[in-house]
mmCIF entry with sequence, helices, sheets and N, C-alpha, C, O atoms, coordinates in Angstrom:
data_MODEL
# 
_entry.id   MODEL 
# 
_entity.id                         1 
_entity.type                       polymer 
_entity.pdbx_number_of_molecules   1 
# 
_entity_poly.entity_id                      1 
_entity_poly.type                           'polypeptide(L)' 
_entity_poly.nstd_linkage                   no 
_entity_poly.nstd_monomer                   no 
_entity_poly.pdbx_seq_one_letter_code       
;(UNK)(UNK)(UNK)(UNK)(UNK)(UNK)(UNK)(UNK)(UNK)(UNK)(UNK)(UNK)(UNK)(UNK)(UNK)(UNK)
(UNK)(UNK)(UNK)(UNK)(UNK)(UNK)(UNK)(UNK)(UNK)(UNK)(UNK)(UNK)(UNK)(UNK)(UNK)(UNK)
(UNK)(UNK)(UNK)(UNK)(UNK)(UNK)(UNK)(UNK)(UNK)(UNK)(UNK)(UNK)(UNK)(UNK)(UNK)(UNK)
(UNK)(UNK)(UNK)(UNK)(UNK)(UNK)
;
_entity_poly.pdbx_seq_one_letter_code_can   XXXXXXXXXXXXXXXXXXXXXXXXXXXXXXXXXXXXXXXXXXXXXXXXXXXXXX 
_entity_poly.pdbx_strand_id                 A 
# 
loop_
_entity_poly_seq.entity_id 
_entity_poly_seq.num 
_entity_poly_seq.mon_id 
_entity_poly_seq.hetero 
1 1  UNK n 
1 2  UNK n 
1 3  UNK n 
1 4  UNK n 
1 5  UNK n 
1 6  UNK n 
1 7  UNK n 
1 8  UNK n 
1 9  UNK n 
1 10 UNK n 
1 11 UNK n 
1 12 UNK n 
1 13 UNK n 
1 14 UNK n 
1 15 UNK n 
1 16 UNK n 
1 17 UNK n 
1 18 UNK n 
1 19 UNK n 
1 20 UNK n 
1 21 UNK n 
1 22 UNK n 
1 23 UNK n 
1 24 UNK n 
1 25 UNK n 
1 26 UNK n 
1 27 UNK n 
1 28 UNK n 
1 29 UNK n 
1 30 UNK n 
1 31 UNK n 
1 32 UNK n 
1 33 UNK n 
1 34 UNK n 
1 35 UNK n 
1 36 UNK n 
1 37 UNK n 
1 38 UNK n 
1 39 UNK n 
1 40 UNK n 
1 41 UNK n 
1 42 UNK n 
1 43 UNK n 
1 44 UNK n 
1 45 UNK n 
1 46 UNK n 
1 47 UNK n 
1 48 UNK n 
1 49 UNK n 
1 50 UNK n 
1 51 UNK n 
1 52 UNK n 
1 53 UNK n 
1 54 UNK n 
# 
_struct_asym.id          A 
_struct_asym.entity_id   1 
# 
_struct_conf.conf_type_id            HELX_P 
_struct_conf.id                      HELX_P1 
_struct_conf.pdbx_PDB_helix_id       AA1 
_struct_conf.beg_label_comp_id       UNK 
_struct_conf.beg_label_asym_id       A 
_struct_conf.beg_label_seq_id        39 
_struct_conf.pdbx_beg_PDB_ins_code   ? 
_struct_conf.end_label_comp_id       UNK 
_struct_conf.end_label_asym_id       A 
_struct_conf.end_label_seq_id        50 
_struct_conf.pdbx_end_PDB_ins_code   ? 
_struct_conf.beg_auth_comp_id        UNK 
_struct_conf.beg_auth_asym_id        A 
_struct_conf.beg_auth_seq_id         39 
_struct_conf.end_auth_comp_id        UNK 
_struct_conf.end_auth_asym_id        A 
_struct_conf.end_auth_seq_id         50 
_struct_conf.pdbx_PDB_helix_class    1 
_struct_conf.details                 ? 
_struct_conf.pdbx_PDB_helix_length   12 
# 
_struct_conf_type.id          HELX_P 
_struct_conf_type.criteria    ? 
_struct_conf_type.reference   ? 
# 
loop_
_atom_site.group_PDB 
_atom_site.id 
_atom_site.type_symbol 
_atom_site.label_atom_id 
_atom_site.label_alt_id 
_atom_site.label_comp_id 
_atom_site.label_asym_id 
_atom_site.label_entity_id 
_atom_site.label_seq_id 
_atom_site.pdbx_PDB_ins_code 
_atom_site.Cartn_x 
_atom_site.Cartn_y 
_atom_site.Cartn_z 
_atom_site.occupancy 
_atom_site.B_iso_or_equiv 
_atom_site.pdbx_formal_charge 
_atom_site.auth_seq_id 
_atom_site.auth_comp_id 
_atom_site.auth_asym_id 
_atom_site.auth_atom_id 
_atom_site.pdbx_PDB_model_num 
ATOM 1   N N  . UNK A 1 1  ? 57.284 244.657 291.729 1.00 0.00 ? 1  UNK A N  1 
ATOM 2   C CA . UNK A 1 1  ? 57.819 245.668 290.863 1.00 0.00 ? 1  UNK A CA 1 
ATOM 3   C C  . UNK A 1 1  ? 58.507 244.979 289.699 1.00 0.00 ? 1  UNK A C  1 
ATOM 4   O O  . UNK A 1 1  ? 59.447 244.207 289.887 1.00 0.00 ? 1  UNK A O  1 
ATOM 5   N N  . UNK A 1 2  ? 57.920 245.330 288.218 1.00 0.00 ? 2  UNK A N  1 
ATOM 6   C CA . UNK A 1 2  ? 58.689 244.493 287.234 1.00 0.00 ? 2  UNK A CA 1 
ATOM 7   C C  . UNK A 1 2  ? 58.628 243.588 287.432 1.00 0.00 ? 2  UNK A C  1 
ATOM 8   O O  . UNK A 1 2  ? 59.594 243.088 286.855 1.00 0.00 ? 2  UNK A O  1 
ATOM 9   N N  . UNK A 1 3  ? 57.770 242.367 288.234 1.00 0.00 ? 3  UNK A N  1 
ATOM 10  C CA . UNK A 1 3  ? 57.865 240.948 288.093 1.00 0.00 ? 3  UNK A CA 1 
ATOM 11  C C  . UNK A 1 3  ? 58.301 240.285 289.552 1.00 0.00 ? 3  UNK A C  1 
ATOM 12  O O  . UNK A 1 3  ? 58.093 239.155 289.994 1.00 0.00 ? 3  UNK A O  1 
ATOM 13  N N  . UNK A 1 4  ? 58.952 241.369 290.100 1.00 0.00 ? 4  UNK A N  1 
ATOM 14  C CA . UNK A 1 4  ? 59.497 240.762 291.318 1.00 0.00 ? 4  UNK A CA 1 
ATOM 15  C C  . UNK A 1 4  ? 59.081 241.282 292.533 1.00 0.00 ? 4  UNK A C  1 
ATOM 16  O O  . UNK A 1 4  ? 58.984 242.507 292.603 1.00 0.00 ? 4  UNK A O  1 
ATOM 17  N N  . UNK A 1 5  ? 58.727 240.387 293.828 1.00 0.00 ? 5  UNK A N  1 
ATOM 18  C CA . UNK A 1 5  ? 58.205 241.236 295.034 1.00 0.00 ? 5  UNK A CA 1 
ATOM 19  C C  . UNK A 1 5  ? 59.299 241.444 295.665 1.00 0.00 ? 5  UNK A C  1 
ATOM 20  O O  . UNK A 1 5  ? 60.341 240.789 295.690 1.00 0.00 ? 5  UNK A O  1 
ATOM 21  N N  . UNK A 1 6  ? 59.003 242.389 296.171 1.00 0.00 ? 6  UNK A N  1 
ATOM 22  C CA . UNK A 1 6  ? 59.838 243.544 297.381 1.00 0.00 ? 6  UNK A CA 1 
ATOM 23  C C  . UNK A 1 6  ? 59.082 243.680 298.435 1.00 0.00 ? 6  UNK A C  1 
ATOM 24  O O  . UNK A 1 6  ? 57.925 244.096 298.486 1.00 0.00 ? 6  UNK A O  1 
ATOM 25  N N  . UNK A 1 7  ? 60.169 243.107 299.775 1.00 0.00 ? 7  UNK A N  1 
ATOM 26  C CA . UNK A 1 7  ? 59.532 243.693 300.888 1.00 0.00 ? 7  UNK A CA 1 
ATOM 27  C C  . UNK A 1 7  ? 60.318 244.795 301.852 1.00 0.00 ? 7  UNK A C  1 
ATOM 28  O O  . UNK A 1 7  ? 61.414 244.720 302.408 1.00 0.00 ? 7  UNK A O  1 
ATOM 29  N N  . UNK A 1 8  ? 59.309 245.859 301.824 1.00 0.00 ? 8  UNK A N  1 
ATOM 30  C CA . UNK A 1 8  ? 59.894 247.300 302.364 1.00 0.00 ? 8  UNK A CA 1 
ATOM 31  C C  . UNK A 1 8  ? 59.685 246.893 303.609 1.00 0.00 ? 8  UNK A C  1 
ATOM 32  O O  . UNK A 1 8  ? 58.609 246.506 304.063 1.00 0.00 ? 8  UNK A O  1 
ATOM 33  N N  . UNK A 1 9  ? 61.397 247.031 304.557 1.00 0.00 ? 9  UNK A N  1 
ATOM 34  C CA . UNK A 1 9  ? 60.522 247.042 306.312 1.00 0.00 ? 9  UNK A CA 1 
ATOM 35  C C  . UNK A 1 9  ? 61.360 248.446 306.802 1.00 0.00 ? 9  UNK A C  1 
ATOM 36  O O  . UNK A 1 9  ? 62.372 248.975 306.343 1.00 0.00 ? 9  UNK A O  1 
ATOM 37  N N  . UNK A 1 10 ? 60.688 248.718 307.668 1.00 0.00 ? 10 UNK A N  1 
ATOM 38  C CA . UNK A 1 10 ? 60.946 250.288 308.352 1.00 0.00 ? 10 UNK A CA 1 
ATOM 39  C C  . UNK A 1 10 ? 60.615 249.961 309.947 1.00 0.00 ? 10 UNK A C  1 
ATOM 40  O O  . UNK A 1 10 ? 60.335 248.792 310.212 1.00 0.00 ? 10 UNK A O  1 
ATOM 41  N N  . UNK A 1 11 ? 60.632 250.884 310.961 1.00 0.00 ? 11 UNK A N  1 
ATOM 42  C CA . UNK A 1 11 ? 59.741 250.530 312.311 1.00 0.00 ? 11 UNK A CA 1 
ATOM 43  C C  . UNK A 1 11 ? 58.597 251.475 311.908 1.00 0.00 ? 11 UNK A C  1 
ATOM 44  O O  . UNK A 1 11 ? 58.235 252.412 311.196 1.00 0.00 ? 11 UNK A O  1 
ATOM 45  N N  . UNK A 1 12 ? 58.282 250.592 312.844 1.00 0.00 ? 12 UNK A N  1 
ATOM 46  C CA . UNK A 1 12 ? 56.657 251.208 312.829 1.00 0.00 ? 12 UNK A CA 1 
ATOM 47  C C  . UNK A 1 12 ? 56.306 252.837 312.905 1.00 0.00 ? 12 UNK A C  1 
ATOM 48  O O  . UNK A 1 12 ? 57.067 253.613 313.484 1.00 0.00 ? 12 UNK A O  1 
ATOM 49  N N  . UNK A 1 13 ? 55.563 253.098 312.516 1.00 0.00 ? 13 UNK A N  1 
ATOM 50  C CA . UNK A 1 13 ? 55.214 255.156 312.420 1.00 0.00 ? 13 UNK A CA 1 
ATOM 51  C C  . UNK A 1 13 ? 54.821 255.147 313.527 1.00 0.00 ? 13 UNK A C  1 
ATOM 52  O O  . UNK A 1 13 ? 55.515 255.836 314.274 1.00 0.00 ? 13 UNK A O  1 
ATOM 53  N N  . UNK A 1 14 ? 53.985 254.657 313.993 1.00 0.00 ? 14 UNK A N  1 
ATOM 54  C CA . UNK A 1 14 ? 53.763 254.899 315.932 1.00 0.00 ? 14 UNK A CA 1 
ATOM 55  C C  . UNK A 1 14 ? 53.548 253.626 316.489 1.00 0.00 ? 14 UNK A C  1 
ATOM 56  O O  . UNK A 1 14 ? 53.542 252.523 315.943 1.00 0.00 ? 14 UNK A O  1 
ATOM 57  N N  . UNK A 1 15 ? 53.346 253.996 317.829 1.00 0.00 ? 15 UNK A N  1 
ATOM 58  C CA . UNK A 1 15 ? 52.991 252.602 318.941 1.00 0.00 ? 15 UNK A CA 1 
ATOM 59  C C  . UNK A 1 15 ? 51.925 252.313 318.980 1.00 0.00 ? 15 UNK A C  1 
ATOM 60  O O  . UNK A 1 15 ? 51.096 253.109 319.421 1.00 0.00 ? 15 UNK A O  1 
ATOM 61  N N  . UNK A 1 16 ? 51.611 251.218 318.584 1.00 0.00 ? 16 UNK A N  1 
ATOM 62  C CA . UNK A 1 16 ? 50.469 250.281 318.719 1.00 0.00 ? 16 UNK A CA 1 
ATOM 63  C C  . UNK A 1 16 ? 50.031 250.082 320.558 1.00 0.00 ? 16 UNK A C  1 
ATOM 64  O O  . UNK A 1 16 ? 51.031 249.893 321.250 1.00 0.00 ? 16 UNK A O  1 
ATOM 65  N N  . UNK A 1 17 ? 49.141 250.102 321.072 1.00 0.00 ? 17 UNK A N  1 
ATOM 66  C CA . UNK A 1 17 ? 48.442 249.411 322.083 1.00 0.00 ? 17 UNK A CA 1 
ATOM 67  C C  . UNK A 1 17 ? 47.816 248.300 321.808 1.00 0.00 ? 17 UNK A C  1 
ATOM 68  O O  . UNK A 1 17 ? 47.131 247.831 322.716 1.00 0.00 ? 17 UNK A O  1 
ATOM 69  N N  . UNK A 1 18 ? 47.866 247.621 320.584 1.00 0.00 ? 18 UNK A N  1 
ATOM 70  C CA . UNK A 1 18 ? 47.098 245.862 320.794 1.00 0.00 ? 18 UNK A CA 1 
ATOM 71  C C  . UNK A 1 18 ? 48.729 245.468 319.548 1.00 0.00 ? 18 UNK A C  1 
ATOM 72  O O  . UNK A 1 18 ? 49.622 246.260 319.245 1.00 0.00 ? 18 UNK A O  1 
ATOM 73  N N  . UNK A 1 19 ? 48.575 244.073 319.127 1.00 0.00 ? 19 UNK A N  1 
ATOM 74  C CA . UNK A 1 19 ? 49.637 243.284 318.781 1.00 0.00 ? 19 UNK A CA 1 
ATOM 75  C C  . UNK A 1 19 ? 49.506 243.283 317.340 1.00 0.00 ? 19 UNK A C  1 
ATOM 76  O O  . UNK A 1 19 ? 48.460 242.658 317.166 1.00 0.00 ? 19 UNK A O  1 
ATOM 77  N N  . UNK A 1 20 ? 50.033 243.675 316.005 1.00 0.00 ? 20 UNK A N  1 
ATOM 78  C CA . UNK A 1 20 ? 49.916 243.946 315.202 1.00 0.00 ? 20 UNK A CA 1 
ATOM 79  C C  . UNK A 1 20 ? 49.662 243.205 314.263 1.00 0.00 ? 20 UNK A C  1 
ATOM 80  O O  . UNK A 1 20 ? 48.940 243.468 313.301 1.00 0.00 ? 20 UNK A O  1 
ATOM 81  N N  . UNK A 1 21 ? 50.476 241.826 314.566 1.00 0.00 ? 21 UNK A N  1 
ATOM 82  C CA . UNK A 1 21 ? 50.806 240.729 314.114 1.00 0.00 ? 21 UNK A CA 1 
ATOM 83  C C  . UNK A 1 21 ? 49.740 239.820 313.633 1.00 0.00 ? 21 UNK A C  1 
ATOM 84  O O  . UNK A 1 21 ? 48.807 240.010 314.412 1.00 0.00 ? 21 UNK A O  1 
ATOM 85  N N  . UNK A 1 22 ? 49.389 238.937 312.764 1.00 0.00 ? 22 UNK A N  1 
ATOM 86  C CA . UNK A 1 22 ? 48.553 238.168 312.330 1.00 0.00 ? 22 UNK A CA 1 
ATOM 87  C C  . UNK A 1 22 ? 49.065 236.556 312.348 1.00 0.00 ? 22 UNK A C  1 
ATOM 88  O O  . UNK A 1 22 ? 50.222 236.148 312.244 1.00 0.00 ? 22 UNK A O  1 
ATOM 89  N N  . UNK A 1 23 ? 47.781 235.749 312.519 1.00 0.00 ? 23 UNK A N  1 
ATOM 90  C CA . UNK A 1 23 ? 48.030 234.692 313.137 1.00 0.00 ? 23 UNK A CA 1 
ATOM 91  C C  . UNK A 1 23 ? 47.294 233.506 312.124 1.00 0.00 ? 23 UNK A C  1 
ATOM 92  O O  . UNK A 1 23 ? 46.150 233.129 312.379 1.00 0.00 ? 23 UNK A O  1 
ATOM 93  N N  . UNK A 1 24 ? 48.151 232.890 310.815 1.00 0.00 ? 24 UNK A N  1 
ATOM 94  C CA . UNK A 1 24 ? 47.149 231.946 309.984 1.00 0.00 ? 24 UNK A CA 1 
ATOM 95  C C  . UNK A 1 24 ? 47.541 230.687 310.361 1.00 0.00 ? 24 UNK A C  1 
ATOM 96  O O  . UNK A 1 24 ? 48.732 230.396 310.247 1.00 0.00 ? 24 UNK A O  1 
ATOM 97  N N  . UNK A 1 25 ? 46.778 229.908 310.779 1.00 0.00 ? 25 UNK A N  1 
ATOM 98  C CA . UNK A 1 25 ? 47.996 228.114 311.252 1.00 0.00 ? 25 UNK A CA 1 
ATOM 99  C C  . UNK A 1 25 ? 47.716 227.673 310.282 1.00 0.00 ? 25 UNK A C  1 
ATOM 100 O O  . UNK A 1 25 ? 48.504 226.772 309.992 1.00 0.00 ? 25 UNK A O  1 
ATOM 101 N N  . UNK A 1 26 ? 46.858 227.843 309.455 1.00 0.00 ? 26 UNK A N  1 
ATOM 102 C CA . UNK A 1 26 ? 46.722 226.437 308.154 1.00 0.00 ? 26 UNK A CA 1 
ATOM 103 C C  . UNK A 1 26 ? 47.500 227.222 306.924 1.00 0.00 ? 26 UNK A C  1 
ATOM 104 O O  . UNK A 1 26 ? 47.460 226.690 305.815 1.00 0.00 ? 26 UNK A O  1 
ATOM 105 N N  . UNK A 1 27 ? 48.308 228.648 307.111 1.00 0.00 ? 27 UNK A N  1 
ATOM 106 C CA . UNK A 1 27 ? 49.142 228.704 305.620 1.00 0.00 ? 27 UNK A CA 1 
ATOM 107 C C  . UNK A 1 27 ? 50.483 228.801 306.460 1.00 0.00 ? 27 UNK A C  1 
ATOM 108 O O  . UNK A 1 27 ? 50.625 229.207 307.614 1.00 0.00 ? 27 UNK A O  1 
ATOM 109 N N  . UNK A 1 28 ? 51.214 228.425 305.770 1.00 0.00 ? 28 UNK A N  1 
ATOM 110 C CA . UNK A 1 28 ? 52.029 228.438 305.935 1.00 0.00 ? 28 UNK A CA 1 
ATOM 111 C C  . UNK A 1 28 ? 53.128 229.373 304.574 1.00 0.00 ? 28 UNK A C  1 
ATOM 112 O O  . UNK A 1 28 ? 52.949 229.418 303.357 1.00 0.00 ? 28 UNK A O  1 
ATOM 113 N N  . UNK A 1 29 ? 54.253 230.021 305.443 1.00 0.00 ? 29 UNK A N  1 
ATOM 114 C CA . UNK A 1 29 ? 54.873 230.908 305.041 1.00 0.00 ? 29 UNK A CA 1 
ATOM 115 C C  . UNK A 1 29 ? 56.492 230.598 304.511 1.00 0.00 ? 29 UNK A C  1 
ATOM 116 O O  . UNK A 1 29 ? 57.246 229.783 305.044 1.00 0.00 ? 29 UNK A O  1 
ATOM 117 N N  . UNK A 1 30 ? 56.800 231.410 303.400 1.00 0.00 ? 30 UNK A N  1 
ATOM 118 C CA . UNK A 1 30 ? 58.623 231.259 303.425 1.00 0.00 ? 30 UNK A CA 1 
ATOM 119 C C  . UNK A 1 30 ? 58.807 232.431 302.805 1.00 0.00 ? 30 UNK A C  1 
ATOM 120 O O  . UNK A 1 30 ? 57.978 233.031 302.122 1.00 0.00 ? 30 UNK A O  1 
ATOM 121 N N  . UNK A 1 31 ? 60.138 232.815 303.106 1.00 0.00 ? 31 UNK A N  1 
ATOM 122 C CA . UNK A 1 31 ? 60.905 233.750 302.842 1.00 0.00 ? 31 UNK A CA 1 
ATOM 123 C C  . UNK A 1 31 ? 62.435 233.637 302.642 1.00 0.00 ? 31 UNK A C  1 
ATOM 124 O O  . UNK A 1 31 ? 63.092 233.094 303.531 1.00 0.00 ? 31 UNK A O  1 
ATOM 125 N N  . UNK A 1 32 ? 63.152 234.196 301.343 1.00 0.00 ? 32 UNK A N  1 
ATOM 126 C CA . UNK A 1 32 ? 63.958 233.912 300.811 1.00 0.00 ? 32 UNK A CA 1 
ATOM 127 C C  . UNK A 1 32 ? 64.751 235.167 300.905 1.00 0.00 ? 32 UNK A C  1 
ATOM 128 O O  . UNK A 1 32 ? 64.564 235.989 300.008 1.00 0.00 ? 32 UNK A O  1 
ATOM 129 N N  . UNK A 1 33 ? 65.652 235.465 301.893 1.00 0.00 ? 33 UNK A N  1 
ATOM 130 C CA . UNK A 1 33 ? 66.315 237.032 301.327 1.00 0.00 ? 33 UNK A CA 1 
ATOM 131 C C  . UNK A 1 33 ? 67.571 236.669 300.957 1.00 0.00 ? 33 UNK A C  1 
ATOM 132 O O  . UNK A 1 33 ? 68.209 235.650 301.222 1.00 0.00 ? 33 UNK A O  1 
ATOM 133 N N  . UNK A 1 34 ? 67.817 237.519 300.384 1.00 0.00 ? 34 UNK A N  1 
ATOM 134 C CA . UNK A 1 34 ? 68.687 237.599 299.181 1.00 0.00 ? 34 UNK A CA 1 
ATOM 135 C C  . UNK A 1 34 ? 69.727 238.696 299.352 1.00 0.00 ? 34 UNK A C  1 
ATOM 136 O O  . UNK A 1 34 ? 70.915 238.494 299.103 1.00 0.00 ? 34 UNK A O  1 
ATOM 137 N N  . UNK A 1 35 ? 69.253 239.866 299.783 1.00 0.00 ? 35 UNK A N  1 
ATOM 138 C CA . UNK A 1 35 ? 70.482 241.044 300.522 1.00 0.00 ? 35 UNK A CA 1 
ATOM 139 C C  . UNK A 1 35 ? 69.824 241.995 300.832 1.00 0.00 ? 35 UNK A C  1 
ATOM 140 O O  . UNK A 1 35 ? 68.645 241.675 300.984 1.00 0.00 ? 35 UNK A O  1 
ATOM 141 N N  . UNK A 1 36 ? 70.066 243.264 301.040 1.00 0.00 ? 36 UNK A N  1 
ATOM 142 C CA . UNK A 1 36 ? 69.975 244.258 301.437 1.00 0.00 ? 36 UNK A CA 1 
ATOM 143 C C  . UNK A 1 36 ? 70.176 245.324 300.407 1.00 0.00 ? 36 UNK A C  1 
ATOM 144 O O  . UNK A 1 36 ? 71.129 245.298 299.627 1.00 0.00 ? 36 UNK A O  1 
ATOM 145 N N  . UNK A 1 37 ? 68.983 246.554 300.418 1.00 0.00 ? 37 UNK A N  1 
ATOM 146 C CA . UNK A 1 37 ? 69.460 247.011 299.107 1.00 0.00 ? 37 UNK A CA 1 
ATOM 147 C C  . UNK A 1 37 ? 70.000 248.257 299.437 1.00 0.00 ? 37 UNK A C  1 
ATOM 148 O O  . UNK A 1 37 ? 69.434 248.917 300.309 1.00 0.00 ? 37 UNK A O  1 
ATOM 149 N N  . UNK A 1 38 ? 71.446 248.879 298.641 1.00 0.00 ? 38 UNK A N  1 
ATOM 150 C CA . UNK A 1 38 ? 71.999 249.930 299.016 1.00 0.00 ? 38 UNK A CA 1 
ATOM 151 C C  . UNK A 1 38 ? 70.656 251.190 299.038 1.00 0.00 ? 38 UNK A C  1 
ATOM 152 O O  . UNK A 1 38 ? 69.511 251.224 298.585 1.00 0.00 ? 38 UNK A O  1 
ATOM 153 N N  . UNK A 1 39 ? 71.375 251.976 299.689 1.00 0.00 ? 39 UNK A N  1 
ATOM 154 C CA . UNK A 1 39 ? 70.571 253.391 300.361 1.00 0.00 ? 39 UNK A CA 1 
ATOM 155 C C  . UNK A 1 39 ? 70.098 253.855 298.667 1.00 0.00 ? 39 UNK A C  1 
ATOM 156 O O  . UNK A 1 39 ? 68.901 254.042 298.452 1.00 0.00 ? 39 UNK A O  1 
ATOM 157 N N  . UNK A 1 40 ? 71.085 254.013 297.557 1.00 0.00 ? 40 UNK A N  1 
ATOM 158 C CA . UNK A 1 40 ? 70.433 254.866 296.389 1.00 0.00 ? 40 UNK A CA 1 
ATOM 159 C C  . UNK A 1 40 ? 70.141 253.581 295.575 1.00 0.00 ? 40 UNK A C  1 
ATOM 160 O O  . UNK A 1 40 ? 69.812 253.881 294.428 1.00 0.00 ? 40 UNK A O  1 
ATOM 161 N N  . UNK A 1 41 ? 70.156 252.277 295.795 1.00 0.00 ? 41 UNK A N  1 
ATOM 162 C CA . UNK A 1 41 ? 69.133 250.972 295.299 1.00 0.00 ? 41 UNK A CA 1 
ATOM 163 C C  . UNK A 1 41 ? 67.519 251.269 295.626 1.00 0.00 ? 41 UNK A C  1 
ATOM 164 O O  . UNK A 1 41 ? 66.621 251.523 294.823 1.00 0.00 ? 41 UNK A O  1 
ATOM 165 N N  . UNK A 1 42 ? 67.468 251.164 296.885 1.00 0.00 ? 42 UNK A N  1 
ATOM 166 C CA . UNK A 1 42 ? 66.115 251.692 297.431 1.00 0.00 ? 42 UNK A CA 1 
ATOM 167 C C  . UNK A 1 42 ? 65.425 253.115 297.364 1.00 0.00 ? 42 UNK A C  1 
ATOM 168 O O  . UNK A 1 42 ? 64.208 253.288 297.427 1.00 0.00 ? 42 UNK A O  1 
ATOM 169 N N  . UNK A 1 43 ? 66.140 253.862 297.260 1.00 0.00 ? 43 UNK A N  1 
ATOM 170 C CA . UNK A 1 43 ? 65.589 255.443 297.106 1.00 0.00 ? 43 UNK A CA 1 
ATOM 171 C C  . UNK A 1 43 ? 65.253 255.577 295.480 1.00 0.00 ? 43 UNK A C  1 
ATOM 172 O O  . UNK A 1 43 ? 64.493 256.484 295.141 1.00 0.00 ? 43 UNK A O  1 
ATOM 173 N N  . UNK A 1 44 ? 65.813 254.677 294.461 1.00 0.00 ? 44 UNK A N  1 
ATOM 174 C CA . UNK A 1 44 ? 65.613 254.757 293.133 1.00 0.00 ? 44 UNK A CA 1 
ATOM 175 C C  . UNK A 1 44 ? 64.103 254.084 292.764 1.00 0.00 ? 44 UNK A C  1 
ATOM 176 O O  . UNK A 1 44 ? 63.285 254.482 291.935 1.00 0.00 ? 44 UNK A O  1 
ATOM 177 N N  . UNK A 1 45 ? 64.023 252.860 293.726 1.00 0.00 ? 45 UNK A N  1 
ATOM 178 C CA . UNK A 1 45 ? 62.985 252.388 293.788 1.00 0.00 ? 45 UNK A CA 1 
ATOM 179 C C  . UNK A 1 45 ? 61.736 252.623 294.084 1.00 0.00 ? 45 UNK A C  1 
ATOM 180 O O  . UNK A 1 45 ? 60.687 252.370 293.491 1.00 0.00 ? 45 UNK A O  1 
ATOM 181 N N  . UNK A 1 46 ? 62.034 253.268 295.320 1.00 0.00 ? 46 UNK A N  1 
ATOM 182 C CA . UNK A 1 46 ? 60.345 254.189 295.832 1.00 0.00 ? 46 UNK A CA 1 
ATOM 183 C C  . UNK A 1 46 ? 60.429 255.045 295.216 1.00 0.00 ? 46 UNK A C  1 
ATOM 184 O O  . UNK A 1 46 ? 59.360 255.602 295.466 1.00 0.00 ? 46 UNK A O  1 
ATOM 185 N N  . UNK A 1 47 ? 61.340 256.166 293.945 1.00 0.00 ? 47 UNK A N  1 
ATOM 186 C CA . UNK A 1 47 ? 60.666 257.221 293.498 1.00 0.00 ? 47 UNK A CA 1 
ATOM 187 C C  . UNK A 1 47 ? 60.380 256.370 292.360 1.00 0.00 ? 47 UNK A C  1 
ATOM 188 O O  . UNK A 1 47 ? 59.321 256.870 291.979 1.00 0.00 ? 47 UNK A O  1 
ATOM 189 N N  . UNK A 1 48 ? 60.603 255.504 291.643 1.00 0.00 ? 48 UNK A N  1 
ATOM 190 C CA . UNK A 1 48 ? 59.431 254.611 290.631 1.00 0.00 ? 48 UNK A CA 1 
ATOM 191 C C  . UNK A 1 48 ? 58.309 254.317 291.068 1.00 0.00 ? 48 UNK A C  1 
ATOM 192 O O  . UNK A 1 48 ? 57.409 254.565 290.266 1.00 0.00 ? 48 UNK A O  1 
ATOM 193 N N  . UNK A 1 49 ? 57.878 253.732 292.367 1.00 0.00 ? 49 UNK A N  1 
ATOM 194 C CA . UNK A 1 49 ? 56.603 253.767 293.044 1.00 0.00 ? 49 UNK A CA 1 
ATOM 195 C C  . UNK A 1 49 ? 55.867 254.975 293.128 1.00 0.00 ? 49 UNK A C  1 
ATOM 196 O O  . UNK A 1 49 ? 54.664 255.104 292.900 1.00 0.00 ? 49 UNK A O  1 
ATOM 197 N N  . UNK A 1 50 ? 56.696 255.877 293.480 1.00 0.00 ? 50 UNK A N  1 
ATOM 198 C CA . UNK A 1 50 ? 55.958 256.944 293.530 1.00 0.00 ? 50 UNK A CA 1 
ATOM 199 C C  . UNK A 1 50 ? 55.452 257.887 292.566 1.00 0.00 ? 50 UNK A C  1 
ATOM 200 O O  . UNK A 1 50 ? 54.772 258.901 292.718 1.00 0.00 ? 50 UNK A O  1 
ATOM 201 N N  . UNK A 1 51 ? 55.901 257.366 291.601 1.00 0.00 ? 51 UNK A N  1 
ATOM 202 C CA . UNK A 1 51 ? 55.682 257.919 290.124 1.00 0.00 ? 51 UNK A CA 1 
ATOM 203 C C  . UNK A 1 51 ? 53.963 257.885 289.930 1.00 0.00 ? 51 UNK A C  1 
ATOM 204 O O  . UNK A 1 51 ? 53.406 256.839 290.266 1.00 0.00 ? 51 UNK A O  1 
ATOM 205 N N  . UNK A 1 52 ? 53.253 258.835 289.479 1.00 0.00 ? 52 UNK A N  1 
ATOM 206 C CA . UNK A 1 52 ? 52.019 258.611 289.312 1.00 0.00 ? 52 UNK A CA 1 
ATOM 207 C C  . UNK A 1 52 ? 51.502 257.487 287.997 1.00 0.00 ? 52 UNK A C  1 
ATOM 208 O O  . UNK A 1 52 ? 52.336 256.986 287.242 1.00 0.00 ? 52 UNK A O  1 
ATOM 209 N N  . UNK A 1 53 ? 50.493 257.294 287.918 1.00 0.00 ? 53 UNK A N  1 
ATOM 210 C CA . UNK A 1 53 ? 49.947 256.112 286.528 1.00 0.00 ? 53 UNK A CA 1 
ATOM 211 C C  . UNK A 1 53 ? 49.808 257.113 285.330 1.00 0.00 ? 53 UNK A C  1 
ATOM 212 O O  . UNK A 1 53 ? 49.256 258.212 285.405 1.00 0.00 ? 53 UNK A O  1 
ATOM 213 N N  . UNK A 1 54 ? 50.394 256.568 284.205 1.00 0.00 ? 54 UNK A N  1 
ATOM 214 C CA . UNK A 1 54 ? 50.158 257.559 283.206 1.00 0.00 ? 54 UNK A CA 1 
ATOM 215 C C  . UNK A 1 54 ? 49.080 256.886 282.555 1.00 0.00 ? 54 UNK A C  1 
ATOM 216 O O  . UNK A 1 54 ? 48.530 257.399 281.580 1.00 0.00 ? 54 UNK A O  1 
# 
C-alpha cells in the first residue's frame, strides 16, 4: 500500500482438515515488525483497499 507491505493477520474463517502451512527450504524468509496498528489505523486502511479502481 503506497510503497509499503502490510501484513493483515486475523484467525482463520474456518477449520482446515489438512495443514495450511507451506514448506520452501531453499528460500529463506525475514520479517521485521515494527508495531501494531491501532483499531482506527487499520480500519482506515482496509476502507482504502476497499475502495474500488477508478
Amino acid at each position: 500500500m503506497d510503497g509499503v507491505r502490510l501484513v493483515v493477520l486475523d484467525p482463520p474463517a474456518y477449520r482446515r482438515s489438512w495443514p495450511a502451512g507451506r514448506f520452501f527450504p531453499g528460500m529463506t524468509g525475514e520479517l521485521v515488525y515494527d508495531r501494531a496498528l491501532e483499531p482506527e489505523e487499520s480500519a482506515a486502511l482496509l476502507a482504502r483497499i476497499a475502495e474500488p479502481a477508478r
